[in-house]
N, C-alpha and C positions, 0 to 999 in steps of 0.2 A: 916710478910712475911714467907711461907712456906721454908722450910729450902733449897728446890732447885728450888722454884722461882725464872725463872731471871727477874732480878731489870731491872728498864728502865735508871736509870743514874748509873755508875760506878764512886768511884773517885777515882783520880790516886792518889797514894802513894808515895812517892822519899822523899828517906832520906841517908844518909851516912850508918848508924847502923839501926840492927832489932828494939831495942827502942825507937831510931826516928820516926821510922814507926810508932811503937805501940804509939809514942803520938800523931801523926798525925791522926789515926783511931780512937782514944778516943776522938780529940778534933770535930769529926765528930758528933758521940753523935747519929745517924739514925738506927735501924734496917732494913728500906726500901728501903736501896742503898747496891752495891754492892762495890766493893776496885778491881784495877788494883794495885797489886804490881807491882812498877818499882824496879825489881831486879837489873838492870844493874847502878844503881845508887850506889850500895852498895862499901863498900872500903875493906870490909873483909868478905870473903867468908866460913871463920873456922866455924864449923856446923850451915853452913846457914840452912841447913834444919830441925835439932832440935829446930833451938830457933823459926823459922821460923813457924814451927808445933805448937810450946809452944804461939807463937802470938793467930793463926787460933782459938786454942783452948779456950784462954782466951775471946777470941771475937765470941765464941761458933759458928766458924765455919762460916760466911758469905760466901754468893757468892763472889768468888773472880779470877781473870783473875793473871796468873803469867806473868809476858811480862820480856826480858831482851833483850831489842834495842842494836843493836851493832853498831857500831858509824858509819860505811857506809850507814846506817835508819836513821840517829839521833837522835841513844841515847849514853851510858858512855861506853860499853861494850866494852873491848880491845880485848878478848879473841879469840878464834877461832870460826867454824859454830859450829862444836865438843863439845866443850865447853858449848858453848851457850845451844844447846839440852838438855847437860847435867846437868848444872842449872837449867833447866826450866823442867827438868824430878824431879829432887828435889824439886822443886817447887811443883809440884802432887804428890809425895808423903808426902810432907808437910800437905797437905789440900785441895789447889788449886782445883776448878771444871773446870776452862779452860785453856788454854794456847793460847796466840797470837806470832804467826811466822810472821814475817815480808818478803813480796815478793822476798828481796834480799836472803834472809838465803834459803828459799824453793830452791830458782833458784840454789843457790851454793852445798845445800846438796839432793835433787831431792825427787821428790814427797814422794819416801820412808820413810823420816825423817817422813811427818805426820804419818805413823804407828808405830813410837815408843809414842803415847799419844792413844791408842786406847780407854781407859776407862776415859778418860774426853772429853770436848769438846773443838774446836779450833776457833779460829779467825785469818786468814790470814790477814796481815793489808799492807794496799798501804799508804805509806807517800810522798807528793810532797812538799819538801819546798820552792820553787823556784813560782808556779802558779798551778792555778785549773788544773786537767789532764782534758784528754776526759773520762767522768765515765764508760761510755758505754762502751768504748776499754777496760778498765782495769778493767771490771767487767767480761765482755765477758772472760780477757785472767783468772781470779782467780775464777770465778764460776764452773768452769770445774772440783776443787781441791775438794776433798773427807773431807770438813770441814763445820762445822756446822753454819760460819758466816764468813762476807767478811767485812773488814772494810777500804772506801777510805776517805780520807780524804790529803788536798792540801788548798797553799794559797792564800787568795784571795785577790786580788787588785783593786776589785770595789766589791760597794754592788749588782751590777748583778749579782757576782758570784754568790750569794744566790741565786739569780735565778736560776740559772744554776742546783744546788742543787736540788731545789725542783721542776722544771720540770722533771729533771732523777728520782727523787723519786715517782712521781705522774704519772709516766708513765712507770717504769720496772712491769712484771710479780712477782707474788709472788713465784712464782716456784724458790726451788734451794735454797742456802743458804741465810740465813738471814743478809740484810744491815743496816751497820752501816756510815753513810754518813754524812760529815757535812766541814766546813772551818774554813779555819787557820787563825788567824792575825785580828786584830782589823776590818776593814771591814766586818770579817767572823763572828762576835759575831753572828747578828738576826739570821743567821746559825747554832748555840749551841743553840739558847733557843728553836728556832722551830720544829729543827730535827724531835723531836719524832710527833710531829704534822702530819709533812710529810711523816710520816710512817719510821724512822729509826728506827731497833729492839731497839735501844740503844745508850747513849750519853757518855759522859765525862766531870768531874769537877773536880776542885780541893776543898783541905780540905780547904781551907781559903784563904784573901786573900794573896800576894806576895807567895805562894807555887804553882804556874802552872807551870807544866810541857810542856807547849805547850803556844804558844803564841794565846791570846785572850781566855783561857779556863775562866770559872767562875764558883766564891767560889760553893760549892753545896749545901750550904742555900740562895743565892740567888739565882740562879736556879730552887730549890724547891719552898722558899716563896713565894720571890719578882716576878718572874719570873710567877711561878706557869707552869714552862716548861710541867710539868708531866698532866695537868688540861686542855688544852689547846685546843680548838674545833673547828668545822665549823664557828661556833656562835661568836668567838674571834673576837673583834675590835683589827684594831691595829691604834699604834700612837706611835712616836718616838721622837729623836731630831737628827738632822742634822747639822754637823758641822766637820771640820778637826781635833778635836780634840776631838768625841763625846766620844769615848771611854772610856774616862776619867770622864765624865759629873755624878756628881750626882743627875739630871733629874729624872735617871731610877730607882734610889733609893725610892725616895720622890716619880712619882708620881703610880708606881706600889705599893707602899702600900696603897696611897688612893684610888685605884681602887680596890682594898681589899679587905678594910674598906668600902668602899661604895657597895660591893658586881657587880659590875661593871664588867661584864666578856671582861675585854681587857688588851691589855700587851702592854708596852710603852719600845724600844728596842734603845740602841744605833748605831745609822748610820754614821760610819766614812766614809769622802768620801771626796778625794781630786776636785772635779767634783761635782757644783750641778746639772749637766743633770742626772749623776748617780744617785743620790738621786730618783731626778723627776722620771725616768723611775721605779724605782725600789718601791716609793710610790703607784706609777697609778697602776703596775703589782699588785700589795698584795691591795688595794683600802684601804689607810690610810682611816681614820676617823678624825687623827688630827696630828698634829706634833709642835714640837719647833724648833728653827732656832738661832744661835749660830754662831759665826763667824767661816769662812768670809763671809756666806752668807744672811744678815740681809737685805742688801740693794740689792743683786742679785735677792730674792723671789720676789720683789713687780713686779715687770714683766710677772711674773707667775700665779697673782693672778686676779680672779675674780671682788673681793669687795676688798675695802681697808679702814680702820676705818681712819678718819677726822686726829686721832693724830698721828697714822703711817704715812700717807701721809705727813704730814707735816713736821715728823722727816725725813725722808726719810729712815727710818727702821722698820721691823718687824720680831718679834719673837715668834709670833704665828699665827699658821694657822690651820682653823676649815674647816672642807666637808660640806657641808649643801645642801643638796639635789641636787647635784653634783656635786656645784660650790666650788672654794678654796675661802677662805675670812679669811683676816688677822689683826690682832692686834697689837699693842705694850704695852705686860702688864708690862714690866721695869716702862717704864712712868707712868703706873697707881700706882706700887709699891711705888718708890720717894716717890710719893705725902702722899702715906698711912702712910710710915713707916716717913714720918718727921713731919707729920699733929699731930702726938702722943707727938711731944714735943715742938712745937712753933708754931704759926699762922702764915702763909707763908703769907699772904697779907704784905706787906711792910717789909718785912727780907729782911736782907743783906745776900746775898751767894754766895761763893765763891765755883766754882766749879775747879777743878783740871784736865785737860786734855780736848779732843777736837772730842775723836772719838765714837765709837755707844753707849756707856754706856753715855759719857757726854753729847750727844745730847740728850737722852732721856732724862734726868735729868733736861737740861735746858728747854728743851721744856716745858716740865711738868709743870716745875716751874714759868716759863715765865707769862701758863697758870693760875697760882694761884696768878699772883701777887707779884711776890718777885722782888727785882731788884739786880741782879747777876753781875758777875766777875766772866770772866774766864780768868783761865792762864794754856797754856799748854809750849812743849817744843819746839814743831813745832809752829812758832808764827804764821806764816800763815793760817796754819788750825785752833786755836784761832780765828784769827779775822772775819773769813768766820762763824764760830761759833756765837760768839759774835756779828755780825750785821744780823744773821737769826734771835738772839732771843732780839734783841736790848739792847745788854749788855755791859759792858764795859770791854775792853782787859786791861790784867795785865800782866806784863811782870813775865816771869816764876823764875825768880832770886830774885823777892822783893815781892811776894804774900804774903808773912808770916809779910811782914810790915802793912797788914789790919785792920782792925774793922769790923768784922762780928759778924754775930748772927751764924751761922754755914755755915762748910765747910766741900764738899764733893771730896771725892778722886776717880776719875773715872779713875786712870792709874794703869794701873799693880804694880806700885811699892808697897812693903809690903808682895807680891808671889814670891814663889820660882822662879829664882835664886834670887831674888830682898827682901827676906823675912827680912833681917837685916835694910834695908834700910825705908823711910821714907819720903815723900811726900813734907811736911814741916815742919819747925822750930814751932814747936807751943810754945815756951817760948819767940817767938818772936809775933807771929798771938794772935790776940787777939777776944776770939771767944767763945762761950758756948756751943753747940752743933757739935761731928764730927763723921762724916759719914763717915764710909771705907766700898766702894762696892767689897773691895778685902772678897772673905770667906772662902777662904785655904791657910794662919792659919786661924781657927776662932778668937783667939785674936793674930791681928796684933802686929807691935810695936808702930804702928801708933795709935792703939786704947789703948795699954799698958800704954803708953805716957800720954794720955787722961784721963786714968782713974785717976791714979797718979795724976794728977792736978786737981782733984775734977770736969772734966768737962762730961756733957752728953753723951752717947758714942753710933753712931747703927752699929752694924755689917753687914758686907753681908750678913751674913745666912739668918738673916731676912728679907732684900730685896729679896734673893734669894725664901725666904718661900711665899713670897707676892706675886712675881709675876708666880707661880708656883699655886699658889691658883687661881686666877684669870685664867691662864687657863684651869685648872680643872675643873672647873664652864663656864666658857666658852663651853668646848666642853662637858661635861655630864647638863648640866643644873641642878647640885645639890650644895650644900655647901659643900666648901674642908672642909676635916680634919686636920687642920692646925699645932696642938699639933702635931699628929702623923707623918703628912710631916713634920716636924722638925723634930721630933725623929729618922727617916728613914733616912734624911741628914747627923745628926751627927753619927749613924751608917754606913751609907754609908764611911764616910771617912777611914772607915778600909777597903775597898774595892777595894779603888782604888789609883791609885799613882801618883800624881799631881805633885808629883818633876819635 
């Protein structure tokens, strides 16, 4: 990158100490992104701007934005407007090529304050923590300022707001200073990785993960890679997952690296959304290509959909969904995973198994299994929903207090238990269950205790991951019609878990 080419992503910087900083910039490792120092994050101010200079230098000077948010914006800054200026005037003399003011600071110390930064450039910035603003109002009221770049950003509460986003961006004049537009808060992620797509000068990430300065920012090697935000075209398929808790999903992990690896130009995005109409409206507006489905809406999609495969309908869930020449049609590759990842260690025609739990994971399971010929037991905690289970797949209920008194060939764990908060905990007794083979659909930890336990007693062990890799393969091939990279979507999972935080 030319020494004053601006970068298309920024990451933000926050640390206590100038060192901090400098190891969060090293642990960056990019010439082709630029750094926002968060000054206002700092705890001692004693020649902030030598050592501050001595950073710029050692890092031979990157594009870099000084920002120092004062806590009526939210950020750390206690000090006055005064003050504030006067940090971030230290900040350009340090190195710094921009400065961002914040709408309040402008309003308090009046337009004048932008001519004390005449030889860099600025960014006026609108933060709404509360909901998306009107873009148009607060572009109108900060486009009028004598600065080189406007940047709004607010949070969003549905994945419309994306919408919202990129009609204001696909429809302002390019006259006037340059926008930087996007959303805040887990629903706002497909909002960070599309921005620049939509024509935003420019984005925001953080050096890694757990270091975001803003809620829903993301690492800016996934952004870069995974993402491939900076790559992104007319041409882009998209395809996501859907769920209340997508945000967390490592989905986006695994299947944006096979899309890759496969040369596949599409981006697979997390869609948090308390509301599946939100989702729906907000697929049909960007015309998915494909999507996964994740709780709670496994069993709300089949309503939605076109086509429905033989073994989804009969589970009464699905977790995947293809476009195929304009109609939605869905899958259930959980069920096909089961069958893969246990067919590797015993012949399911007449096994005994014992399933644990009653809700969409266990149904798939049994279904599956039902279909291969095993003769099953389940026991969950809800006896009710067990035996509603157990006479769909014509099994036999086992009370959830003496499952561990059995004789199986394997048993699978379809409850939460083994996941945080639940991670000490333990499904069942296995020095009491007598069993060769155990299946824990839990995959964060990937070594449960449940499967710890297992190991230690010399028995068979599958982990989630590998479910998780199975049925993740299976839609991949599904909507590209090619062979997943299944090594690699492993590799990308277990990288993924430093990404995200599943506590």
């Amino acid at each position: 990158m030319a020494k004053h080419a601006q970068p298309h992503i920024f990451v933000s910087i926050a640390a206590p100490t100038i060192h901090g900083m400098e190891e969060l910039a090293a642990s960056v490792g990019s010439s082709q992104v630029g750094y926002e120092w968060r000054l206002d994050y700092l705890e001692d101010f004693t020649d902030m701007e030598s050592r501050l200079h001595a950073l710029l230098f050692r890092l031979r000077f990157p594009q870099s934005i000084a920002t120092c948010r004062r806590e009526e914006a939210g950020g750390l800054f206690k000090g006055t407007v005064e003050e504030q200026l006067q940090t971030l005037e230290a900040g350009v003399r340090a190195g710094c090529h921009w400065v961002d003011l914040e709408r309040e600071s402008v309003e308090r110390a009046g337009r004048e304050a932008l001519g004390r930064f005449k030889n860099v450039k600025m960014v006026v910035s609108f933060h709404d923590y509360q909901s998306l603003p009107s873009l148009w109002k607060v572009r109108r009221r900060l486009a009028r300022l004598p600065v080189q770049a406007v940047k709004i950003v607010g949070l969003a509460h549905s994945l419309t707001d994306n919408l919202k986003v990129m009609q204001f961006m696909k429809s302002h004049r390019p006259s006037g200073p340059k926008l930087a537009v996007f959303a805040l808060g887990p629903s706002g992620m497909p909002s960070r990785v599309l921005s620049l797509q939509w024509g935003s000068a420019f984005t925001y990430a953080s050096p890694g993960s757990h270091q975001a300065v803003a809620a829903g920012q993301i690492p800016v090697a996934a952004l870069r890679s995974l993402y491939r935000a900076e790559r992104l075209d007319h041409r882009t398929q998209f395809y996501g997952i859907v769920g209340a808790r997508a945000s967390l999903s490592l989905s986006p992990s695994m299947h944006n690296a096979a899309f890759g690896a496969k040369r596949v130009n599409a981006v697979y995005l997390p869609c948090e959304t308390a509301r599946l109409a939100d989702f729906l409206r907000f697929a049909r507006r960007l015309n998915f290509s494909g999507f996964s489905v994740t709780m709670p809406y496994k069993r709300a999609i089949l309503r939605e959909l076109d086509w429905i495969d033989p073994m989804a309908e009969e589970i009464g869930a699905c977790n995947t969904v293809a476009v195929q020449r304009g109609k939605w049609m869905g899958w259930n590759t959980d069920a096909a995973a089961v069958v893969e990842v246990l067919t590797k260690r015993l012949r399911l025609a007449g096994s005994r198994i014992l399933v644990l739990g009653a809700g969409g994971a266990a149904r798939s399971a049994a279904f599956a299994l039902r279909g291969e010929g095993a003769q099953l037991f389940i026991a969950a905690r809800r006896e009710a929903a067990a035996r509603r289970l157990a006479q769909a797949v014509s099994a036999e209920v086992v009370p959830w207090e003496s499952a561990d008194g059995l004789d199986v060939d394997a048993v699978i764990n379809a409850t939460p238990i083994g996941m945080a908060p639940y991670s000490d905990a333990v499904p069942v007794d296995l020095a009491r269950l007598r069993v060769r083979v155990v299946f824990d659909m839990v995959y964060y930890p990937m070594q449960t205790r449940f499967l710890a336990d297992a190991r230690s007693r010399g028995l068979t062990t599958i982990s989630g991951l590998e479910m998780l890799v199975g049925q993740g393969a299976r839609q991949f091939e599904i909507w590209t019609g090619q062979s997943a990279p299944r090594a690699l979507m492993e590799q990308a999972v277990r990288q993924g878990f430093d990404h995200v935080d599943l506590d």
